[in-house]
C-alpha positions as CSV (number, residue, x, y, z in Angstrom):
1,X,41.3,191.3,-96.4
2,X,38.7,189.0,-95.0
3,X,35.4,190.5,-94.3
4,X,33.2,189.2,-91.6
5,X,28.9,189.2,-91.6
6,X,27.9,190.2,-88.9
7,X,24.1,189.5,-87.3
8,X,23.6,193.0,-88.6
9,X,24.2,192.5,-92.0
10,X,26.9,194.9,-92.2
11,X,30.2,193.7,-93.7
12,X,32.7,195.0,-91.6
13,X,36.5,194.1,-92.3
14,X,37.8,191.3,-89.5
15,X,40.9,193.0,-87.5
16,X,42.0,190.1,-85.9
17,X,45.0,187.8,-87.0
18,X,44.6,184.2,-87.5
19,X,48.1,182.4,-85.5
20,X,46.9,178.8,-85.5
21,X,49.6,178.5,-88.8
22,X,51.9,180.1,-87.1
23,X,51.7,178.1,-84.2
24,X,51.6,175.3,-86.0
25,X,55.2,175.8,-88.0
26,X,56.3,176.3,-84.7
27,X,55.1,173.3,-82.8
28,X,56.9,171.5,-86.0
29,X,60.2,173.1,-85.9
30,X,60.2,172.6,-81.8
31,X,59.6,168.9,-82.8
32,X,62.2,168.9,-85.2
33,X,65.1,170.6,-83.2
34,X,64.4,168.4,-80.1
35,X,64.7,165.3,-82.6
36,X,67.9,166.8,-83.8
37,X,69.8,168.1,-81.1
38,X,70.4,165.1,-79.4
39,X,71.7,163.4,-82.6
40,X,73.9,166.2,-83.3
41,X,75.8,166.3,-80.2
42,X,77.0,163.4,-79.5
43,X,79.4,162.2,-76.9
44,X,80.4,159.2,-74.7
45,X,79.7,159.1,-71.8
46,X,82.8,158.8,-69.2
47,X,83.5,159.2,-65.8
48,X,87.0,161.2,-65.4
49,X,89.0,161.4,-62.0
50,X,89.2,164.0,-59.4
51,X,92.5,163.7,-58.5
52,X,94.2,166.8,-59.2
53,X,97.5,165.9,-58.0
54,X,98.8,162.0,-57.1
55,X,102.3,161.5,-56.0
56,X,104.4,159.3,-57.9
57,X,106.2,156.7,-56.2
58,X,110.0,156.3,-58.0
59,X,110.8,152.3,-58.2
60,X,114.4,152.5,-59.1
61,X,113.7,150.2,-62.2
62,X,112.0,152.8,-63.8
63,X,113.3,154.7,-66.6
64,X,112.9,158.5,-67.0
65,X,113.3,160.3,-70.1
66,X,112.9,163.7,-70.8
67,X,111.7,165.3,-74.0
68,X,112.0,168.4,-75.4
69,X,112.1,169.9,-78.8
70,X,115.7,172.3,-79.4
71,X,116.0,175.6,-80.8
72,X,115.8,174.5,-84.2
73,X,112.7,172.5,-84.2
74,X,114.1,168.8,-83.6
75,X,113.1,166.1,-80.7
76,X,115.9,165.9,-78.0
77,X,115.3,162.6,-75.8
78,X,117.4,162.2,-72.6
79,X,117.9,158.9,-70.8
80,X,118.4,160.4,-67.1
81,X,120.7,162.8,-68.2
82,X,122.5,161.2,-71.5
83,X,121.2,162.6,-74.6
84,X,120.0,159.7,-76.9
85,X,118.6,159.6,-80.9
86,X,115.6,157.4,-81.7
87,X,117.8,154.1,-82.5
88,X,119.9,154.2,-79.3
89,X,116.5,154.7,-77.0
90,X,115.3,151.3,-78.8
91,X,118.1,149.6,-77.9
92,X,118.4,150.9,-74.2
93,X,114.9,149.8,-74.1
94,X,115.5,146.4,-74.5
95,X,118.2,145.8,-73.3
96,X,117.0,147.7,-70.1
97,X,113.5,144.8,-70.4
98,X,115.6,141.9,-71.1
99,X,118.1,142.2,-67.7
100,X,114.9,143.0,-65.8
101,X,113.2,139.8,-66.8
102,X,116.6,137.9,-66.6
103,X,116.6,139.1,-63.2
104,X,113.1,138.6,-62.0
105,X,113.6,135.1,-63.6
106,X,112.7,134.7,-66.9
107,X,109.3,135.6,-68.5
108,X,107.4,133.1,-66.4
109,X,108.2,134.4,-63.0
110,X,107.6,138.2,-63.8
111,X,103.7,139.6,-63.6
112,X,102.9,143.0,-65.8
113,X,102.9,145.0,-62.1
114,X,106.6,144.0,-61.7
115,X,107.9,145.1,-64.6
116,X,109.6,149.1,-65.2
117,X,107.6,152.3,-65.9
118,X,108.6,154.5,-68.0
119,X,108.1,158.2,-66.9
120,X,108.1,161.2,-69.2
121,X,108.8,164.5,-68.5
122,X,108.0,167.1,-71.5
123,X,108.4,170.6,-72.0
124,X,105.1,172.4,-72.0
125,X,106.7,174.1,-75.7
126,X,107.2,170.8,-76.9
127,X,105.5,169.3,-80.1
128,X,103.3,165.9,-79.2
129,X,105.4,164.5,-82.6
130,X,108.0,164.2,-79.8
131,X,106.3,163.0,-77.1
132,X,104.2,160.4,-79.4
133,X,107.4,159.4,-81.4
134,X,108.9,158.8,-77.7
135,X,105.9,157.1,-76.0
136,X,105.7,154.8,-79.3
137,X,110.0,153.7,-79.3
138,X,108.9,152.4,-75.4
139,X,106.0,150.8,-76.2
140,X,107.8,148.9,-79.1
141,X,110.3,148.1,-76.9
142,X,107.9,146.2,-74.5
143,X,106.7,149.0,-71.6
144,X,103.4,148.4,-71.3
145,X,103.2,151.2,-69.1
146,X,104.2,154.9,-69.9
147,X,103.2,157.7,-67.6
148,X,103.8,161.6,-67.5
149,X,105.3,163.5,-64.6
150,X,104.1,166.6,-64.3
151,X,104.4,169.5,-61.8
152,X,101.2,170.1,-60.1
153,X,99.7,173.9,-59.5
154,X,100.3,175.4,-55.8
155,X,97.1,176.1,-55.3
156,X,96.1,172.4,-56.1
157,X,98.8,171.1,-53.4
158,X,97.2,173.9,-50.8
159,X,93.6,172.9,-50.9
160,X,94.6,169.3,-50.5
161,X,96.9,170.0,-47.2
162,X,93.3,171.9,-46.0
């Protein structure tokens, strides 16, 4: 216990607590966590759309699939309404690309915005191996562009009629 000497002489004990160490740890740890906070969460930075619900327009080019995984756990892929394994959507594929180049032309004539999207409609149940293994098949086939339909919530489609 410190003692303090008074003027008087008398040595009375000091009751008062000495916080400049304490506020000095915590000046330092304030330091440190607003050094590290920043480098802990980290993030890029993106801006993401608004659009809560965009009509699709259907170009009768397009192919639609539909995926959806069956009672006992496998990936069922349907070519409009034709149920098709993962060889025979390959080969739909192409063929489907190659008669819409050899109509537009040939390679030459045809610009990436011409060519067929593919449009996938999933189960909400059904596993993403399905819906990659699908996506990747059109991809390798030559879609360069591969979109989802999706059925928008009501109260999305009200506020936009308001």
């Amino acid at each position: 216990m410190a003692i303090s000497a008074g003027s008087g002489g008398d040595e009375t004990p000091m009751s008062d607590i000495n916080t400049t160490p304490l506020v000095d740890v915590m000046l330092v740890l304030l330091i440190i966590f607003l050094i590290a906070v920043p480098v802990v969460v980290q993030n890029v930075a993106v801006k993401l759309p608004k659009i809560p619900f965009e009509p699709t327009t259907t170009k009768p080019e397009n192919v639609s699939l539909t995926v959806r995984a069956s009672a006992n756990g496998t990936c069922e892929v349907y070519w409009l309404l034709s149920k098709v394994n993962a060889t025979d959507l390959l080969t739909r594929a192409v063929d489907k690309l190659k008669k819409d180049i050899e109509k537009a032309g040939g390679v030459q004539n045809i610009r990436p915005d011409d060519l067929p999207e593919v449009h996938i409609r999933a189960d909400i149940n059904t596993p993403y191996r399905c819906i990659g293994g699908t996506i990747f098949t059109m991809q390798r086939a030559g879609f360069p562009k591969v979109g989802f339909i999706s059925q928008p919530d009501p109260s999305d489609f009200v506020a936009q009629r308001l």
